[in-house]
BAPA-82984 format. One record per atom (N, C-alpha, C, CB): residue in three letters; y, z, x. Coordinates in steps of 0.2 Angstrom, whole numbers, plus 2048, in hexadecimal, padded with zeros to 3 digits. Each point is the difference from the previous one (the first is absolute). Glycine has a CB too. Layout:
N
ALAYZX
...
//
This chain:
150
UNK7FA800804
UNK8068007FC
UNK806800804
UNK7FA8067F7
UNK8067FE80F
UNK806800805
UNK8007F9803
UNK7FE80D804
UNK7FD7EE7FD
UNK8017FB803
UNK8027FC7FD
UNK7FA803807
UNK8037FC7F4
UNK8057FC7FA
UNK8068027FD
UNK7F77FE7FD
UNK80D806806
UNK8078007FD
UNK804800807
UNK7FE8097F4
UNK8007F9813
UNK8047FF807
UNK7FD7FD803
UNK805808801
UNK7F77F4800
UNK7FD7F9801
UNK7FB804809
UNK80D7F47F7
UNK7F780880B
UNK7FE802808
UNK801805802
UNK8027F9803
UNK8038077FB
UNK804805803
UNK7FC80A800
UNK80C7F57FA
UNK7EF80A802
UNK7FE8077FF
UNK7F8800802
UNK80A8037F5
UNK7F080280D
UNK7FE802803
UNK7F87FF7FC
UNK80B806807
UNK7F37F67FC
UNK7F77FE7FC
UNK7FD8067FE
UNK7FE7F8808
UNK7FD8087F4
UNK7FD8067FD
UNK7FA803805
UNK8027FC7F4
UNK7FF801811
UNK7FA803805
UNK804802806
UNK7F67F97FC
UNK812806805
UNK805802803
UNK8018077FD
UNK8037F4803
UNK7FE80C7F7
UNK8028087FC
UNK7FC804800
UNK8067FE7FB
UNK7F3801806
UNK7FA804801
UNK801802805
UNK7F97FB7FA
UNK80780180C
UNK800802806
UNK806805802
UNK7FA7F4803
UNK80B80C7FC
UNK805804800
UNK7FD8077FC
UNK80A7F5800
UNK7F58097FB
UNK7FF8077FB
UNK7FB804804
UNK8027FB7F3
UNK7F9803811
UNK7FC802804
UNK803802806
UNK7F87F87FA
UNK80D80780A
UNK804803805
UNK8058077FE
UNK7FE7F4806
UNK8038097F4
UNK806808800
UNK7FB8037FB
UNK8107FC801
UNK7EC8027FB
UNK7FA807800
UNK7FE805806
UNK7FA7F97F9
UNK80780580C
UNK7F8801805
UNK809804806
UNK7F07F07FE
UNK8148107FE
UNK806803804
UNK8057FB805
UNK7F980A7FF
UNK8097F2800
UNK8037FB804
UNK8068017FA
UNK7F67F6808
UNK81180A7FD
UNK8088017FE
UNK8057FB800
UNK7FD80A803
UNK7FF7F1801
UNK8047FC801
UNK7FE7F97FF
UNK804807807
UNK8027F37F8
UNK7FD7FA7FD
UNK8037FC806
UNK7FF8037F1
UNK8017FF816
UNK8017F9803
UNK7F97FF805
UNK810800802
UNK7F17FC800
UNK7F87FE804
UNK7FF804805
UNK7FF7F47FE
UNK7FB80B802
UNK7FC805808
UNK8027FB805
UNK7F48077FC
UNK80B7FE807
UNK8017FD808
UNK7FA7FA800
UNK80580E807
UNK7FC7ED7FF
UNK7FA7FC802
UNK8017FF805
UNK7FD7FB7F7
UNK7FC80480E
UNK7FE801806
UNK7FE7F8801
UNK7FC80D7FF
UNK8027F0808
UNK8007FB803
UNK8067FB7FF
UNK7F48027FE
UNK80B7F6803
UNK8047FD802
UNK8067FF7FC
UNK7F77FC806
UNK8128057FD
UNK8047FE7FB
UNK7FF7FA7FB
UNK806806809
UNK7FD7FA7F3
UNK8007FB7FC
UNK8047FA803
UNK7FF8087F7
UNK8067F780D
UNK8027FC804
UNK801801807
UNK8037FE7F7
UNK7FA7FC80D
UNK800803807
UNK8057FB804
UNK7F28067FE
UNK8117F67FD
UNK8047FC803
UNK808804801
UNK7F87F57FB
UNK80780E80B
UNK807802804
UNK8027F9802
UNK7FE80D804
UNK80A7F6800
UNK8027FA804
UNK7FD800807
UNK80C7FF7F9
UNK7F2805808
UNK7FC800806
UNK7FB7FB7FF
UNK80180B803
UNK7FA7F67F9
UNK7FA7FB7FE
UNK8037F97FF
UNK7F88097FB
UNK80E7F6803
UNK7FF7FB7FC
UNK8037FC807
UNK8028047F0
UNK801800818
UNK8057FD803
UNK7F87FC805
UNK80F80C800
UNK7EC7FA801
UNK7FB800804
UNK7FF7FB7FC
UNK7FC80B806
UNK8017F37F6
UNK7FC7F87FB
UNK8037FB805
UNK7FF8047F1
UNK8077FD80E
UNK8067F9800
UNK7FD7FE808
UNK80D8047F8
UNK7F480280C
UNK8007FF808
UNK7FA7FE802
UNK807809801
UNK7F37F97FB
UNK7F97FB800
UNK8007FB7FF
UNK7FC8067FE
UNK8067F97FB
UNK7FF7F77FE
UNK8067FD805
UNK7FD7FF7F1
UNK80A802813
UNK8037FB7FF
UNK7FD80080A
UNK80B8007F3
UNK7F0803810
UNK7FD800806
UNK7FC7FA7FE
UNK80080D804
UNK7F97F37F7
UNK7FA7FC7FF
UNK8017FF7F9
UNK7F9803808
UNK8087F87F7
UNK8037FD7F7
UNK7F77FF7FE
UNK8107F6802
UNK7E9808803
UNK7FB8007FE
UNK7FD8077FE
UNK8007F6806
UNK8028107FA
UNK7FC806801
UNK8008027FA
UNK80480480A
UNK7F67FF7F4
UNK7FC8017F9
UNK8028067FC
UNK7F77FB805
UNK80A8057F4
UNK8038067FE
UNK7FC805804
UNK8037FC7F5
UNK7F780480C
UNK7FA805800
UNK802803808
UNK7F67F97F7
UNK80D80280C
UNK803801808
UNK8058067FF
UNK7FE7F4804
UNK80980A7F7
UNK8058037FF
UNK7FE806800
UNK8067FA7FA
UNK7F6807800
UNK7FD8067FD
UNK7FD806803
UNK7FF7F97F8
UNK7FD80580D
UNK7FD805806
UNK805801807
UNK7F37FC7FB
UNK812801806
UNK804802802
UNK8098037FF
UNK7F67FB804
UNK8098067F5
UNK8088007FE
UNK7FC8097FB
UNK8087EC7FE
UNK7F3813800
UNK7FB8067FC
UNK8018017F8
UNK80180680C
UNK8017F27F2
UNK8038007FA
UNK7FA7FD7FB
UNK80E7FE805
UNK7F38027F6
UNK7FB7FD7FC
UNK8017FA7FF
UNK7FD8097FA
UNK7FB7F2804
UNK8017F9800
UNK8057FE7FA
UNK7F37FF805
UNK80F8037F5
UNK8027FE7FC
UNK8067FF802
UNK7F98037F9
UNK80A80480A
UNK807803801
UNK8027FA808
UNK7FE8127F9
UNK7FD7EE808
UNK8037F9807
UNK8017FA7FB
UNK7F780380B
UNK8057FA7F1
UNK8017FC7FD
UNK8067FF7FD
UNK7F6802800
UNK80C8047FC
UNK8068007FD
UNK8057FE805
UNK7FD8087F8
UNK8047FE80D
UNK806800803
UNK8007F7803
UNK80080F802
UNK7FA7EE7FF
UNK8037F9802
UNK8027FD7FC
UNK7FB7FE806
UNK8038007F4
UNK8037FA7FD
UNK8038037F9
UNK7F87F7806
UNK80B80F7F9
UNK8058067FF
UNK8067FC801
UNK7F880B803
UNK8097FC803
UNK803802806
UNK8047F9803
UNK7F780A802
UNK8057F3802
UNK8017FB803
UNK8007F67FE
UNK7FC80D805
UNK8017F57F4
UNK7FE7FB7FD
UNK7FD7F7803
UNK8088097FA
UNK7F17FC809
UNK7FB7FC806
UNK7FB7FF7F8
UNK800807811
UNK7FD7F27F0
UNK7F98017FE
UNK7FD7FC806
UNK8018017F2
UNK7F87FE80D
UNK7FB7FE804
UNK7FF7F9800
UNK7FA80B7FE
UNK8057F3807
UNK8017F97FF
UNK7FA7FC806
UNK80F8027FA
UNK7EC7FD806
UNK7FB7FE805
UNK7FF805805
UNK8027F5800
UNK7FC8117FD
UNK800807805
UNK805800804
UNK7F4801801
UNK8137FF7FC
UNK805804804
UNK8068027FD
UNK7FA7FC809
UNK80880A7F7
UNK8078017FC
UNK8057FD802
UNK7FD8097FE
UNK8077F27FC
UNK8057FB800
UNK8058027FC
UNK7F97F8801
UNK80E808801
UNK8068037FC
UNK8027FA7FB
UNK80680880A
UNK7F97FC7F2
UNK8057FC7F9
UNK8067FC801
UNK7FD8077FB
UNK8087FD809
UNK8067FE800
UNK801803808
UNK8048007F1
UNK7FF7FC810
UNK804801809
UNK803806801
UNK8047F3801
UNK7FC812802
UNK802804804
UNK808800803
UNK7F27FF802
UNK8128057FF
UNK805801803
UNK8017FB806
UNK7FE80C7FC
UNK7FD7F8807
UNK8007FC809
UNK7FD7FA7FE
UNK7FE809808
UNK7FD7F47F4
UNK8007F9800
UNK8037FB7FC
UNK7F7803803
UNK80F8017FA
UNK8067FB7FC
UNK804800808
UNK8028057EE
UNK7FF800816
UNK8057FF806
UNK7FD7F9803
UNK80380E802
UNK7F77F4800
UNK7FD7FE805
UNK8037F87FD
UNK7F680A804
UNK8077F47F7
UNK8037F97FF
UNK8047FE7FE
UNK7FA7FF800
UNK80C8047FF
UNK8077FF801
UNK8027FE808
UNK80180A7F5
UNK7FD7FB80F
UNK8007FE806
UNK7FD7FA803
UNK80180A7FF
UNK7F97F67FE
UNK7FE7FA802
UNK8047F8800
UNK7F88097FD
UNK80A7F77FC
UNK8027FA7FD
UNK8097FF802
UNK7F48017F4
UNK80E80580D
UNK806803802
UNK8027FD809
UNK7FC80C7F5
UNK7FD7F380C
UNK7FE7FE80A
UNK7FF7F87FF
UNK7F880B806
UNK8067F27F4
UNK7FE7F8800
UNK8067FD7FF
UNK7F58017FC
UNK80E8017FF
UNK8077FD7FE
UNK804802807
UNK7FF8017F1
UNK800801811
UNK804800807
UNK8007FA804
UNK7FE80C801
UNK7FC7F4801
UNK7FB7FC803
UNK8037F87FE
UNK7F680B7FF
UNK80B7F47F8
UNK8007FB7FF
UNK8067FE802
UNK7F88017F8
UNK80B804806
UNK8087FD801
UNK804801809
UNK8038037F0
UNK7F8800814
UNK8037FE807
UNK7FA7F9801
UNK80680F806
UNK7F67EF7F7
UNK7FC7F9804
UNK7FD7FC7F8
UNK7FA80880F
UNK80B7F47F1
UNK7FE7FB7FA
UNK7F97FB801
UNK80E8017FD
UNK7F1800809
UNK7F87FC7FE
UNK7FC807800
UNK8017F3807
UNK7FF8147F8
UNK7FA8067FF
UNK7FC7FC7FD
UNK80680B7FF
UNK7FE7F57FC
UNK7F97FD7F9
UNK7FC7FC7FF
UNK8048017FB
UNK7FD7F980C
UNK7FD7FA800
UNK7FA803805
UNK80B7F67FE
UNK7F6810806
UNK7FB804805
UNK7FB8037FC
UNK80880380A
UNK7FB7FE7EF
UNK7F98037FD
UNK7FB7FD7FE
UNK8068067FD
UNK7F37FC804
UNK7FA8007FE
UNK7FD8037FA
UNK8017FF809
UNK7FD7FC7EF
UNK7FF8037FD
UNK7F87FE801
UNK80C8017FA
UNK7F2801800
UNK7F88007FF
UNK7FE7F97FE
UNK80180C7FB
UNK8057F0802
UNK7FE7F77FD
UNK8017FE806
UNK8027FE7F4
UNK802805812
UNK8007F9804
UNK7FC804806
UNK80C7F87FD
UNK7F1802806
UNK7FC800805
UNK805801807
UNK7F67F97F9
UNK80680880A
UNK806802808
UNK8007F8804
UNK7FA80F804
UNK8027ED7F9
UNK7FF7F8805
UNK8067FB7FC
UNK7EE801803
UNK8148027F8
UNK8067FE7FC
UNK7FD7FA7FB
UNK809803809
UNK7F07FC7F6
UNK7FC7FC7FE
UNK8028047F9
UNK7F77FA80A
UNK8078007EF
UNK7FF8047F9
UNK7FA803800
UNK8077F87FA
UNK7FC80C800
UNK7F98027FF
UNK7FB7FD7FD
UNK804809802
UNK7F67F97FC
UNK7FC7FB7FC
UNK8028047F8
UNK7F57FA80B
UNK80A7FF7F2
UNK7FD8047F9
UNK7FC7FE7FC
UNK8098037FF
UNK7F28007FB
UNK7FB7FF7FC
UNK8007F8804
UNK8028097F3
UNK7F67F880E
UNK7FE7F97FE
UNK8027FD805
UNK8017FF7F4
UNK802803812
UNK8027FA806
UNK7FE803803
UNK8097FA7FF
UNK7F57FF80A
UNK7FB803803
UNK805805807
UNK7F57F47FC
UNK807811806
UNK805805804
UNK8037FB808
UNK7F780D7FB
UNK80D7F6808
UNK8047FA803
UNK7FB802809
UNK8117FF7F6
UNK7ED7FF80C
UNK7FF7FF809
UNK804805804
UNK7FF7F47FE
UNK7FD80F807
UNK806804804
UNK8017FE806
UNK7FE8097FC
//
């Protein structure tokens, strides 16, 4: 009848048993007992700094690796990567989602050194080497034609 009029909000019939059964038996108070073993969260910023410091050493290293040296639980490793850091797995090895601080600099810098480059030597771009052209300056082949001689 209680749970039909305050929906959730109020306490199962095997919940008020259980109560009526502790303050029979003398218990005075209604907040919880103490509990023993592992906190409920074990992700400090310590753990979460030691994770980082591992993956960003070996981006191949296994949760199961983290987890016997960081002393955290498999799930709570789990989380804190693709959480935290927003990694998932991608051919056995944690991959960022989205670029990093230092790797938005980094290629700022980078592209920031080319355009230099272009504009003190206007033939740079003619020195570059892509993937479609060959180094012998021959075309490359395509579908269906026969590969060219070296």
């Amino acid at each position: 009848m209680i749970q039909q009029g305050f929906g959730d909000q109020s306490l199962s019939r095997t919940q008020v048993f259980q109560w009526h059964t502790r303050f029979k038996t003398g218990r005075t108070s209604v907040d919880d007992d103490e509990h023993t073993g592992r906190t409920t969260s074990c992700t400090t910023p310590e753990t979460v700094a030691r994770i980082q410091q591992l993956i960003h050493q070996d981006r191949s290293r296994s949760i199961r690796d983290i987890v016997k040296e960081v002393g955290v639980g498999y799930g709570t490793c789990q989380r804190v990567l693709t959480e935290e850091f927003g990694m998932h797995r991608v051919a056995a090895k944690f991959v960022p989602r989205v670029l990093t601080a230092d790797q938005k600099q980094q290629r700022v810098n980078v592209c920031t050194e080319l355009r230099q480059l272009v504009s003190d030597d206007e033939t740079f771009l003619s020195k570059v080497i892509t993937g479609d052209n060959p180094p012998s300056g021959k075309a490359p082949c395509h579908q269906g034609q026969k590969r060219p001689d070296r």
